[in-house]
N, C-alpha and C positions, 0 to 999 in steps of 0.2 A: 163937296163936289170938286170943286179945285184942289182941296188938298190928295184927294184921292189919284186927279191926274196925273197929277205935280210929280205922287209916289211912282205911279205907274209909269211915267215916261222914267224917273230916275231910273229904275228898275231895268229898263230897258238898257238904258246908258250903259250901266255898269257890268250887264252881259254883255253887250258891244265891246267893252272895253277889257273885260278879262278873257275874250273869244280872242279879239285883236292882240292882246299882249302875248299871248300862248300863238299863235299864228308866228308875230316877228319874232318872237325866244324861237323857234325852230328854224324859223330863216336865217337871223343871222348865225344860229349854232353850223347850219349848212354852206353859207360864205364864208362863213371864217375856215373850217374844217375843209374845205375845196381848195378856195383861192388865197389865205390870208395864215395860213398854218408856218409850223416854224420859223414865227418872227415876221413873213414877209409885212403885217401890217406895221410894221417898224420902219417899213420904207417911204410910208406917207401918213398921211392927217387922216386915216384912214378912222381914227375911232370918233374925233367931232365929227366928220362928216356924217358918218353912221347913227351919231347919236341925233342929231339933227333930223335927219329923214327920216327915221323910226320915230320918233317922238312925233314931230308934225303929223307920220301917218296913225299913231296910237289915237294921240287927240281929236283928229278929226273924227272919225265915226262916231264917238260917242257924243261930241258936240254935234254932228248932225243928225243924229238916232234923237235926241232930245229936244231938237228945234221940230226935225219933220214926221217922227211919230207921233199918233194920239189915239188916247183910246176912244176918242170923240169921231177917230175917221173908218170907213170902211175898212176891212180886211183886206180889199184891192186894192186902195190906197195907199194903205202900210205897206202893203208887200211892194207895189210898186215902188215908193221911196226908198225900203231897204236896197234895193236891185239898183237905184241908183246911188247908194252910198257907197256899196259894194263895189262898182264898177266906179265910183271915184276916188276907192282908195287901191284899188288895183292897178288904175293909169300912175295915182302919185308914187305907189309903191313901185311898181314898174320903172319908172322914172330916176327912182332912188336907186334902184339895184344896177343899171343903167350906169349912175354916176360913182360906184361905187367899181363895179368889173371896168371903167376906166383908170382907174389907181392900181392895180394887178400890174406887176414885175414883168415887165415886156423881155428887156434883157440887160446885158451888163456890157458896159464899152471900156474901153482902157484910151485913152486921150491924153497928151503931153503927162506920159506916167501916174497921170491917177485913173481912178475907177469911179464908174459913175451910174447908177441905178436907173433906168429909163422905165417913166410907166407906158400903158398901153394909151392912155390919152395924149402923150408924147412921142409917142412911135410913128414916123410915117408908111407903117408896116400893119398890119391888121394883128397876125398871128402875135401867139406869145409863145418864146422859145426857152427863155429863161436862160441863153446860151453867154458866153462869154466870147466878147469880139474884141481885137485891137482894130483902129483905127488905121490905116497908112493913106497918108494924103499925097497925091499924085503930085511929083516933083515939076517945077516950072522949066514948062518945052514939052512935057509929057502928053500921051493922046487925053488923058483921062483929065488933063489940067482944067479946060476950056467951062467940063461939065462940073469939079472942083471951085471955081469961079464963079462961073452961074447959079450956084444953089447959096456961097455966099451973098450974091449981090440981093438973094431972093430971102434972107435973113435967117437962112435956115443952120444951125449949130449945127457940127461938126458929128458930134456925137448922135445927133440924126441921120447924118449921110449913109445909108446901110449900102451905098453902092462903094462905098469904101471899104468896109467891112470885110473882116476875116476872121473866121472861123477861129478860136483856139480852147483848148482845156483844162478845166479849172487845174488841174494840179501840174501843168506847166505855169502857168501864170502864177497862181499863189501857192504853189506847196500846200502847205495846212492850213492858211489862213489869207485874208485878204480884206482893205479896210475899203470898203465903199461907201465913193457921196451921194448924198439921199435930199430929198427933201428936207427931212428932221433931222440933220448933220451926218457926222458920222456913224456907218455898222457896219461892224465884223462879219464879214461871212465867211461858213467852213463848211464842210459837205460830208454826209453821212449818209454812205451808200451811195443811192443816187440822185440825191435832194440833197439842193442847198437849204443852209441854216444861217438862221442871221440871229445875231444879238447884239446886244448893246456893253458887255462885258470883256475883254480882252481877254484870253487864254495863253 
């Protein structure tokens, strides 16, 4: 009798868990292919973090398909506990995808001559432009100083201030190429078509 359980919740588990695995293998095939395509996951810790919160959300279903099915309980039961396994791994999943379109390539600033990769959870800007800005910081006596000042005193980096910001073009700024600082050091970016390309390689 137990042993027959034991099988039967196993059973369960391991459909949980190969439905679950084939679920995130499309997801992240769909965030990477979206947001994270030509190198951009190069600009951040983007693959632990990924591996992290798919894994925890793999796990769990089948650990709790195992704890809270039985073939001991009503068909209302089960279903009902599916429906909340379901919907707890869509909140954590939710949550993961969440932390993961805040690491997305907000845009690109040029700051005392280098270049510097800003994500979207670093942007005090919503949108993601993926544009390329120089920085000009408002010279002392200037109207724009005062507000320059203040966003200093409010601890906010330079390369955040979008009200300084200006517009410019990848192939004025870098011609063919251009090295920008990232989270994970240095990447090359170059542009093909009308998409930038990042690698880790020099050309």
């Amino acid at each position: 009798m137990l042993k027959q359980k034991f099988k039967q919740k196993l059973q369960w588990s391991i459909i949980h868990l190969l439905t679950g695995a084939l679920v995130l293998t499309i997801a992240a095939m769909l965030i990477y292919l979206n947001w994270f395509y030509d190198g951009r996951y190069l600009l951040t810790d983007l693959v632990g973090l990924a591996v992290i919160i798919f894994t925890l959300d793999l796990i769990l279903g089948p650990v709790l398909s195992f704890w809270l099915l039985s073939p001991n309980k009503t068909k209302k039961e089960n279903v009902i506990n599916i429906l909340l396994i379901v919907l707890l791994q869509v909140v954590s999943f939710s949550y993961g995808v969440v932390q993961i379109d805040s690491q997305r390539l907000a845009y690109i600033i040029k700051w005392q001559s280098s270049y510097f990769a800003v994500s979207k959870s670093e942007s005090r800007r919503d949108e993601i432009t993926e544009h390329f800005y120089n920085f000009n910081e408002p010279k002392v006596g200037t109207v724009n100083r005062s507000q320059y000042d203040k966003l200093i005193k409010e601890s906010i980096s330079p390369v955040e201030m979008y009200e300084f910001f200006e517009e410019v073009s990848f192939a004025t700024e870098c011609g063919l190429q251009c090295a920008v600082i990232t989270k994970k050091g240095i990447v090359n970016v170059t542009k093909n078509s009308n998409s930038l390309v990042f690698n880790k390689s020099l050309r």
